[in-house]
N, C-alpha and C positions, 0 to 999 in steps of 0.2 A: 354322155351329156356334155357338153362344149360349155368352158369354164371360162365366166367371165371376162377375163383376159382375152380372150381369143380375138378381139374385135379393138383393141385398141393399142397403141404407140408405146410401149410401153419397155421394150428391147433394150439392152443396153446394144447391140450392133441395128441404128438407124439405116441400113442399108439390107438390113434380113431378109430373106427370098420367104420368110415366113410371115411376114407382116402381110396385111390386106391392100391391095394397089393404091387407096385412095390414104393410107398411115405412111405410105415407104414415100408418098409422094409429099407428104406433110413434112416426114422426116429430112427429107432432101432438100426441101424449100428452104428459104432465108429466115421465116419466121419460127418456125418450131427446131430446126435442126442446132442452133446456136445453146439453146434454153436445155436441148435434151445434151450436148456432149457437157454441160454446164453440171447439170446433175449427176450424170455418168463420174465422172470426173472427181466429185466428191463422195462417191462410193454411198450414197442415200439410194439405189437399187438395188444394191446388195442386200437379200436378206437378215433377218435378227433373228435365227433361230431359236438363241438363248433364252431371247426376254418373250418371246412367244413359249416358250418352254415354261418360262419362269409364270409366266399370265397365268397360263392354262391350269397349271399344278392351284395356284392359290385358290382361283375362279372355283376348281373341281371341290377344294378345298371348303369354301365360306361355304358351296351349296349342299356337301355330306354336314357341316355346323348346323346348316339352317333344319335340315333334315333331322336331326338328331336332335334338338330343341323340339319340334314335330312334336316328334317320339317320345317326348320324355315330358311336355307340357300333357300330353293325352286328350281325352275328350272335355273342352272347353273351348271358351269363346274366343279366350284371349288367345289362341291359335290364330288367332285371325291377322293378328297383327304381327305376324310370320310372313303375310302374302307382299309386306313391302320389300324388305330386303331379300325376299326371293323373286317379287320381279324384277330387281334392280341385277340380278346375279343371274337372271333367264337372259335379260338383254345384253351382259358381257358375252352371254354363251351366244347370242345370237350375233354378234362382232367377233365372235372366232371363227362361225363357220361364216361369214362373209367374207373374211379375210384367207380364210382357206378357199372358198371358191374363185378368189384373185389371186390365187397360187402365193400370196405372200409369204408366207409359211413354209412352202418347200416347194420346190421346182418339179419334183418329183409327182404327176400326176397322179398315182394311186395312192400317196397318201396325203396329199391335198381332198381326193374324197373321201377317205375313211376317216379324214378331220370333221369335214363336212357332214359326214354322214352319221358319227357320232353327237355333235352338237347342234345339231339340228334335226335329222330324225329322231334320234333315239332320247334324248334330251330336253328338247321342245316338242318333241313330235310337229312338228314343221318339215315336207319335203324341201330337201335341199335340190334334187332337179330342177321342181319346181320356181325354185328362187333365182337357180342361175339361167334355165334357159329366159325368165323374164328380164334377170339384170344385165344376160348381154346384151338385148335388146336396146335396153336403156341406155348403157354407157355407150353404144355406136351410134346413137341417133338421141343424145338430150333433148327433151320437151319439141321432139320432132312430134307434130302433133299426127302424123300416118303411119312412124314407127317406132315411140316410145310407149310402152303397153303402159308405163306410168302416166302417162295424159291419155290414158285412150279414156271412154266413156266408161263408166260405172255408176258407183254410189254420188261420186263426185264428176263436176266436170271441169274443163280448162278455157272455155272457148264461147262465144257470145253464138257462134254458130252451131255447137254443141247443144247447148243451153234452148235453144230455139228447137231443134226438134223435141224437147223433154213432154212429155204429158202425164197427166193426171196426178196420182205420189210424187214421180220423178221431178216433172213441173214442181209444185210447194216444195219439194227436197231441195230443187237446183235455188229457189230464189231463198230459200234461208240455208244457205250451205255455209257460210263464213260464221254464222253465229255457232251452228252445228258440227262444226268440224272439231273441235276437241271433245266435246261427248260422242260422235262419232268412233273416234282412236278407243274409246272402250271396248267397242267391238270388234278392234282389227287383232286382239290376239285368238280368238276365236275362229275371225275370218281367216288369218294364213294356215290354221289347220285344215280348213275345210277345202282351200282352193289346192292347197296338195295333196290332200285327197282325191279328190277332182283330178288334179293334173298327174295318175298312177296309169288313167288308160291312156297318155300318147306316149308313155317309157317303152323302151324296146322290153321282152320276156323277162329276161336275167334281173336287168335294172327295176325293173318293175317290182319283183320278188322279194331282191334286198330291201327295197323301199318300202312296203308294206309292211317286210316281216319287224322292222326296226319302228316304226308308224305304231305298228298293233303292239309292240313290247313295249314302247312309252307309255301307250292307254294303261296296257295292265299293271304295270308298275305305280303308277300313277295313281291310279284307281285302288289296288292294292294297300299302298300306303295310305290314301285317303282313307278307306273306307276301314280298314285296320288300327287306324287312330282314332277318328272322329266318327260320329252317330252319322246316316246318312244325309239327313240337311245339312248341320254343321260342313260336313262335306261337301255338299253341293255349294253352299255359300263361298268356302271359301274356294273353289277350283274358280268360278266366279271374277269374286273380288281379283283373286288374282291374276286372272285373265285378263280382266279390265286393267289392270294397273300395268303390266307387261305392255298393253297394246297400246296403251296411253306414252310411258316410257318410250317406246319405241319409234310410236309415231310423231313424238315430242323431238327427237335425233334425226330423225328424218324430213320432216320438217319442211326445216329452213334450208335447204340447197338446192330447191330449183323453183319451185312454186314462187310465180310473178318475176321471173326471171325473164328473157328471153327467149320468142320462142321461133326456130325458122320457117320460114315462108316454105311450103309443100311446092310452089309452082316456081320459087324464087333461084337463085344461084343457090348452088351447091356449097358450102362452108368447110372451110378448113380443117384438119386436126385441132389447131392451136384456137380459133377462132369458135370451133362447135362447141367446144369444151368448157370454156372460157367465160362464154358470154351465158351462158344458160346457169351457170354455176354461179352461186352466193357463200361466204365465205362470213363465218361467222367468230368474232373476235371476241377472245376473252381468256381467264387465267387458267390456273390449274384446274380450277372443280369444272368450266368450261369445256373444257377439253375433256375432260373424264365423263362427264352428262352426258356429251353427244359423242362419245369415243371415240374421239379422233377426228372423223367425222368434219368437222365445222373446217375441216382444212377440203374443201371438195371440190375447188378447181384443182389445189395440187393432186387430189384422189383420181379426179376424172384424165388430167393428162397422163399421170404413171400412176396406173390403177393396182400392178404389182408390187408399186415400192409399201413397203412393209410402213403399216399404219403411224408406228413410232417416230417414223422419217417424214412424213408430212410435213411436221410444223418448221422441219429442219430445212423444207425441198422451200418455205412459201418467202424468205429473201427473196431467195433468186426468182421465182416464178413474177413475182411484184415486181420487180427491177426490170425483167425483160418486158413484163406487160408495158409500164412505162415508156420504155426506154423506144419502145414501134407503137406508143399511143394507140393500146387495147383496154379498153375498161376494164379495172379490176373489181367488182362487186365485193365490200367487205361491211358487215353491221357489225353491231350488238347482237346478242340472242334476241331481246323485245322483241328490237325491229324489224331483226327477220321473219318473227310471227307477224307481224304488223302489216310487213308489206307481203307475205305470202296468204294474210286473210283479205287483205284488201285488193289482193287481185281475186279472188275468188268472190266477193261481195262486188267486184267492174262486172266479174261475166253473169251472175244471174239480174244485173239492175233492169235489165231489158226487160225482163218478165215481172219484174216487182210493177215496172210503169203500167202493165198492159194490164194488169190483175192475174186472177187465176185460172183464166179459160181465155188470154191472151185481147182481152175487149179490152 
C-alpha cells in the first residue's frame, strides 16, 4: 500500500527522477524551488528518530498507566472516567501511525508499516491501509472537490452543488450539518473502525491477512480486558463513551486545516505544488497546549508542502514558509483555534443555506 509521501514534494534532492512530473516541475519553478533548498539547508527534513523514539516509549507508557488503573479500579463506575486520558493517549497513538505513514519516522519502508501497523491496527484497531491509501489521495489533490475523498460526499458535504442533490435524511442532514458537526465527531471513532473494515476487501492476499489478523487481536484484547474488569454494561458504556471522546478529540485536530478553505475549480487551471498546498491549508496559531491538542498538526501548510519533515520541525520549517509566502504575495491563512472552528462551520452552514430557503422537499 503506497505511503502517503508518495504523492508529494517533499525530497531533499528537488530534481529526483522519483518525484511525480507535476512536484519535479513545482520543484524546478521560481516559486517552490527557493522555499524547498531554504528548508533543506537547515536540516528540518532530516529525520528525529530520537524524540520519536522518545514519544512513543512515554505514549506506550501513560496507556499500560491507564490500563493498569483499569485493572486495579475493577468493577465501578468511576472507571469511566479512565475513557478521557485514554482518549487523549488513542489520539497520540493515532499521530504516530500518521506520521509513520509520511515516513517521518524512518525512511526505511517496512518499518514505517510495522509502526503503522502497530499503532493503528493493533492499538486502535483502525486499518492503516485504509488511512493512507485515503490520505494520499488527499495530500495530492486538497479540497480538489473530484479527487480529495475528504470533500467527497458523505455524512457531510463541501459544495452547494453537492447539497443540491441530497434527499430525504440526507436533505435535513445537509441543512443542519454546521450545527451537527461536533456531535457528529462522536461517531467518527467508531466510523474509522468500520470503514477499515470495509476497506480489507481491496488489500492485496498477504496485506489483507496481516490487517485482519491485528484488527481481530485489538477486538479481543479489548474486549478481554473490558469484559475482564467490568460487568458487561459498565463495559459497553464505557468502550462508548470512549469512542465518542477519541472521535471528538480527533476530529477536533483535524478540523481546522482545510474546511472553508479554498477549493480548486475541477474545469479551471491546474495549480501548482506551492499554490495547491497553500491555499487550501489553514494554519492555526497558538502556544504550547496548542500545538500538543492538535499535535502538531495546526502547522498544515508547512505539513502539506514537506509532508515527511518530521512533525517536531513544523513550527521550526513555518518562518521561512511565511517569509517566502510574502515575499511572491501568496496568502498565508493563519487563525486562532476558535476561529478556525468558526470559519470551517460557517462554510459548512454557506453550503446547505440553499436548502434551508427551499424547505425540506426543496418548495
Amino acid at each position: 500500500m503506497p505511503q502517503a509521501t508518495a504523492t508529494v514534494a517533499d525530497s531533499a534532492d528537488e530534481s529526483s527522477p522519483g518525484l511525480p512530473a507535476d512536484v519535479r516541475g513545482a520543484a524546478a519553478g521560481s516559486d517552490f524551488a527557493p522555499l524547498l533548498r531554504a528548508v533543506r539547508d537547515q536540516g528540518l527534513l532530516e529525520r528525529r528518530t530520537d524524540r520519536y523514539v522518545l514519544g512513543i516509549a512515554v505514549n506506550l507508557a501513560a496507556l499500560g498507566a491507564v490500563i493498569t488503573g483499569l485493572v486495579l479500579l475493577g468493577d465501578t463506575w468511576w472507571s469511566l472516567a479512565l475513557t478521557l486520558p485514554l482518549a487523549v493517549l488513542w489520539t497520540r497513538t493515532a499521530f504516530v501511525a500518521h506520521d509513520a505513514g509520511h515516513a517521518q519516522i524512518s525512511g526505511d519502508r517496512r518499518t514505517s508499516r510495522l509502526i503503522g501497523l502497530v499503532h493503528a491496527n493493533l492499538l486502535l484497531g483502525m486499518n492503516e491501509a485504509w488511512w493512507n491509501d485515503k490520505h494520499v489521495r488527499h495530500h495530492a489533490n486538497p479540497n480538489h472537490i473530484e479527487k480529495d475523498p475528504d470533500v467527497g460526499v458523505g455524512a457531510l458535504v463541501w459544495t452547494q452543488k453537492q447539497a443540491a442533490q441530497r434527499e430525504g435524511f440526507a436533505r435535513w442532514l445537509t441543512r443542519n450539518q454546521a450545527r451537527l458537526f461536533f456531535p457528529m465527531l462522536l461517531l467518527e471513532g467508531i466510523a474509522l473502525k468500520i470503514y477499515g473494515f470495509q476497506f480489507l476487501r481491496r488489500q492485496p492476499l498477504r496485506e489483507r491477512a496481516v490487517s485482519a489478523l491485528l484488527l481481530t487481536a485489538h477486538f479481543a484484547l479489548y474486549a478481554t480486558l473490558l469484559l475482564s474488569t467490568l460487568s458487561p454494561g459498565k463495559a459497553i458504556v464505557f468502550a462508548l463513551v470512549l469512542h465518542a471522546l477519541f472521535g471528538l478529540h480527533l476530529g477536533m485536530a483535524f478540523a481546522p486545516n482545510h474546511k472553508g478553505m479554498e477549493m480548486p475549480d475541477p474545469e479551471g487551471e491546474r495549480w501548482g505544488h506551492l499554490q495547491r498546498q497553500v491555499l487550501t491549508s489553514r494554519n492555526v496559531r497558538g502556544a504550547v497546549l496548542t500545538d500538543w491538542f492538535l499535535g502538531g498538526l495546526n502547522y498544515q501548510i508547512e505539513h502539506h508542502l514537506f509532508p515527511s519533515m518530521p512533525r517536531p520541525n513544523l513550527r521550526l520549517a513555518q518562518p521561512l514558509v511565511k517569509a517566502h509566502c510574502s515575499g511572491i504575495g501568496m496568502p498565508y491563512a493563519e487563525t486562532g483555534l476558535i476561529e478556525s472552528y468558526r470559519q470551517a462551520l460557517s462554510h459548512m452552514h454557506e453550503v446547505g443555506e440553499p436548502l434551508r430557503q427551499r424547505g425540506p422537499r426543496g418548495t
